[in-house]
N, C-alpha and C positions, 0 to 999 in steps of 0.2 A: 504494500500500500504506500502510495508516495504519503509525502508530508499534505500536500493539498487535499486528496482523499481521505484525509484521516481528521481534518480539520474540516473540513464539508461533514463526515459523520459525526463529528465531537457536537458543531452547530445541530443536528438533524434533532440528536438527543435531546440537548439541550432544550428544543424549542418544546420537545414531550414535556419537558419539567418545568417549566416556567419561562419568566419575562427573567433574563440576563442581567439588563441594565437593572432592573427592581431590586437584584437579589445582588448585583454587586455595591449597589450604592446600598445597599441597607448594611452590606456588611462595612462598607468601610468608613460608617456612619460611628461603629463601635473604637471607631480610632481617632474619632476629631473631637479634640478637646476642648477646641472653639463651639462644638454645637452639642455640648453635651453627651460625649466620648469618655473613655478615660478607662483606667487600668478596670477601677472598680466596680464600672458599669458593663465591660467583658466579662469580670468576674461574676458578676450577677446574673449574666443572658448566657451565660458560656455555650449551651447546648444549641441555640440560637444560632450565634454569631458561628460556632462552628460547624452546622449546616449549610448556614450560606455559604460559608468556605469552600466545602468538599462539595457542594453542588456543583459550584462553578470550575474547579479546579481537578476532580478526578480524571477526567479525561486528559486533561491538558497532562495530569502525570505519566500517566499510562502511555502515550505516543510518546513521554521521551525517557520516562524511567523504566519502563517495565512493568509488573506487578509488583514489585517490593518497593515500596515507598521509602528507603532509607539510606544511611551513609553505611560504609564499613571505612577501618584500616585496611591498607593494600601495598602490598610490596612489590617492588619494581618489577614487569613483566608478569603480574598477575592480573588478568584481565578484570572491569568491574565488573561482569556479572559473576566472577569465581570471587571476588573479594566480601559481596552479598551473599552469594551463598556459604563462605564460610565463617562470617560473621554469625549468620544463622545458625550454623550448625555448632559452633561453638556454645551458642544458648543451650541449644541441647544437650550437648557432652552437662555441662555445669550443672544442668539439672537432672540429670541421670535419667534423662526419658531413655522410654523404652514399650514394646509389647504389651500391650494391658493397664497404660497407666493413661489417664486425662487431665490433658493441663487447659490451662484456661488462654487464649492471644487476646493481651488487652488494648483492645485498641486495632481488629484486625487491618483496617484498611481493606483493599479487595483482594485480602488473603495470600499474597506472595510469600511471604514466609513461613506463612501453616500449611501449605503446601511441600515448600523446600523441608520444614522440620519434619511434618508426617513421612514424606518419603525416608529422610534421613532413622527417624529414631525408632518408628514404629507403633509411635504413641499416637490416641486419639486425638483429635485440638480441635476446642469449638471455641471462636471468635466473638468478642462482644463489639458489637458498632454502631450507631445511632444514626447512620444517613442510610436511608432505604436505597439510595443509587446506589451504592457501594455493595450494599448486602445484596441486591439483586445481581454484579456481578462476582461477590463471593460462589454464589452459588452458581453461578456458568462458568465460570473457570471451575470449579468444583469436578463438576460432572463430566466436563473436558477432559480433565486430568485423570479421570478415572477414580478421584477420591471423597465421592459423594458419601460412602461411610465413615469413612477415616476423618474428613473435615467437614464442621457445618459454621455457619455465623448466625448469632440472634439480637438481635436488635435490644438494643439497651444500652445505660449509662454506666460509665467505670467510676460513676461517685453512687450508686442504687445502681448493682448488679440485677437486683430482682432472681437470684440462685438461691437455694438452699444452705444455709452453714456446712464447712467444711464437704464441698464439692470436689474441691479437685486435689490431683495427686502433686499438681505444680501451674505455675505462671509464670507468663513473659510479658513484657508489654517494650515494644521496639519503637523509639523516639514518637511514642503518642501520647505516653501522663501530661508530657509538657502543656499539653492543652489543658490539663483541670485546673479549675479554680483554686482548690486547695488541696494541695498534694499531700498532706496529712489523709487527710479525709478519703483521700482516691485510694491513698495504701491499705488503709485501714479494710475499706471495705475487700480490698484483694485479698487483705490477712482473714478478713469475717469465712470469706470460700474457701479457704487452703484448710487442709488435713494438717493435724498438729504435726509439728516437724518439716512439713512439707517446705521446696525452695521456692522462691518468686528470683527472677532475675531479668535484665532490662539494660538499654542504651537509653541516656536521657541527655534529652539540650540541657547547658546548663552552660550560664559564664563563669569565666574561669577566675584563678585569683589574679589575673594578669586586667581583668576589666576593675577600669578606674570609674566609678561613678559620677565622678567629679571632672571627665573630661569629654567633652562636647563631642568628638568624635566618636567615642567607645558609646556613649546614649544613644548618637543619632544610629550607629551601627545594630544596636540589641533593638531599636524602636521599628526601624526598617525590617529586620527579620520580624520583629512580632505582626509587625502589618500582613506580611506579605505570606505568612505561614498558619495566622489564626490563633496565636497565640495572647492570651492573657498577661502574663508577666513569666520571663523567663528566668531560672529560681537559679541562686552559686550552686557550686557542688556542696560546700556544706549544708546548705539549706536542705537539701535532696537528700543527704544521712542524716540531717537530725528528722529529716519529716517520713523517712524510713523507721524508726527507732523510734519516733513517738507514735507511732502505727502500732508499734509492738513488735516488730521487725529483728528482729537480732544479725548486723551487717559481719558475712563471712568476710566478704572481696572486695574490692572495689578500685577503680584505676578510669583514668583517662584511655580509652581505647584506640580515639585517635592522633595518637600521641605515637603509636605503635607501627605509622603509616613510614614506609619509606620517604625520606625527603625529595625524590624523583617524583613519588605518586601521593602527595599529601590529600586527604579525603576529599576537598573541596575542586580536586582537580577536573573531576566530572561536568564541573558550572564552569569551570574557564574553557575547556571543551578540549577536544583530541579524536583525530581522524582516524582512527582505525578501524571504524566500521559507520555507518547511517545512523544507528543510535546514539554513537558519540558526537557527532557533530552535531543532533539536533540536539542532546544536552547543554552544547555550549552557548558558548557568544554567539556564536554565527547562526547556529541553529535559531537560538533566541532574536536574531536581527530576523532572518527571514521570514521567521513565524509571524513578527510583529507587522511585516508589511504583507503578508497572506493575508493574516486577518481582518489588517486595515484596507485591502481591497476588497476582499469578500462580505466586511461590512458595508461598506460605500455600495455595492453593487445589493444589499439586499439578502444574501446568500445566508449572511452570519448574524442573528441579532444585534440591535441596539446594543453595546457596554461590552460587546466580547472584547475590544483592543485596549481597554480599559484593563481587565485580566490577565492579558498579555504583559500590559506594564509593569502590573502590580507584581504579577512573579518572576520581571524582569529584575525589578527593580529586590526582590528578596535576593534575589542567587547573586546580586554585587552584594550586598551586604553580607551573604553566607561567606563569599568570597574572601570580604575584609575580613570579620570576625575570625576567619580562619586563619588569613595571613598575622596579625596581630597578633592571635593566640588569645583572645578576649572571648571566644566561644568554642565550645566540643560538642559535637550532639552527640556524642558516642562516649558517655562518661556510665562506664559499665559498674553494673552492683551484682552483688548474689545475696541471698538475704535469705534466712531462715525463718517461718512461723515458730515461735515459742511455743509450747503445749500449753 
């Protein structure tokens, strides 16, 4: 499918689900503090504001990420779709999945990595996720894959699972808590589903101790990713083990993971882009110039809704800031934990 093809279907869907422009101007409504914006007020609509998000955005990921929505560490000459999968699968080893056991994917996304873990570990994995697009293609890649028993998604909230106490045998949740409001409260309820003993383990945004609050650049850098990714407020890494630990969490491990990237292939290198295959170029810069003047033709001509180039911008404008925050060392989405339920 070329890039235009895939953009002509993103639009097609899209026009299924709503008015574009409504749902992107509502969400980026949750970020102007001139009209009654602000941290607290995402805090409050989080479920909201991150629908409108993934409404408008799932598709645009999937033409250039994949199905796995996320970073890994990657070392020189390890392709990225081998750096996500073994990102992955690392979750796994750490949590000892295996044959007969069910963990919970917090925060599935359209299932790329419960896919990757199920084949890998053996274990059962049912996905919690709140956007009905999403969960609609949880389940068609599902069935594609051949892993319509092995994997399912249910719709619901990671702060009100709506499960039974101690459910599962283990949990992950791969760079998605970052969107709760209160990540106490998100963990906890992870800990309410896990079997005593059982492990939780995860990649989480987080700035680092290198981001200065107090410097214009490093705010306007975390502000721009929070815009552009749906994020509420982006928590330090201490922040993210004390609110582990006042869950009731007891932290085995914990480390910067992308920290572990080759200096040739630093995590972020995916957004400034690299030609070694159609997927790599549209992840980049280039990818991203072209898309932006696709879309702004196919809007002019009628093709593409109202506010789609608008979207283009906005997650144009997140992968420079992913970019800086990376260069800088002022952000990690990949600040890995392993975490025990206490009995």
């Amino acid at each position: 499918m070329t890039q235009t093809q895939a953009v002509k279907t993103f639009y097609t869907d899209t026009q299924k689900r709503g008015r574009v422009r409504h749902t992107i101007r509502d969400y980026m409504g949750f970020f102007d503090e001139s009209n009654g914006g602000g941290v607290e007020v995402r805090k409050a609509q989080y479920a909201t504001m991150i629908n409108n998000y993934y409404d408008v955005v799932t598709d645009f990921y999937e033409h250039g990420w994949g199905q796995s929505f996320h970073f890994a560490p990657r070392a020189e000459g390890e392709s990225f779709d081998a750096s996500l999968a073994r990102a992955e699968h690392y979750l796994a080893l750490r949590l000892g999945l295996k044959a007969g056991m069910k963990a919970l994917d917090v925060g599935c996304g359209v299932g790329g990595p419960m896919r990757s873990i199920a084949r890998f570990s053996g274990a059962a994995i049912e996905g919690v996720n709140n956007n009905d697009y999403q969960l609609e293609k949880v389940r068609s890649h599902n069935q594609k894959a051949g892993l319509g028993d092995a994997c399912s998604g249910f719709k619901g909230d990671f702060m009100n699972l709506g499960v039974p106490d101690r459910s599962y045998d283990a949990a992950y949740a791969i760079e998605a808590t970052c969107h709760a409001p209160d990540k106490t409260a998100a963990f906890a309820e992870v800990h309410r589903v896990l079997k005593p003993g059982a492990l939780f383990a995860g990649y989480e945004w987080c700035m680092t101790g290198k981001f200065n609050p107090n410097d214009a650049r490093h705010q306007e850098i975390k502000s721009e990713i929070e815009t552009g990714d749906g994020l509420p407020d982006i928590a330090s890494i201490p922040e993210t083990i004390q609110a582990l630990e006042k869950a009731g969490f007891e932290v085995i491990h914990s480390f910067d993971a992308a920290g572990q990237s080759d200096p040739e292939t630093p995590w972020y290198l995916p957004l400034v882009g690299e030609s070694s295959s159609l997927l790599g170029i549209r992840r980049g810069r280039l990818g991203r110039r072209l898309a932006r003047r696709t879309i702004g033709g196919l809007e002019a001509l009628g093709i593409a809704p109202k506010g789609s180039k608008e979207v283009s911008l906005m997650l144009g404008r997140a992968a420079e800031a992913l970019i800086a925050g990376g260069q800088t060392g002022i952000f990690t989405p990949s600040y890995f934990f392993l975490a025990r339920r206490r009995a």
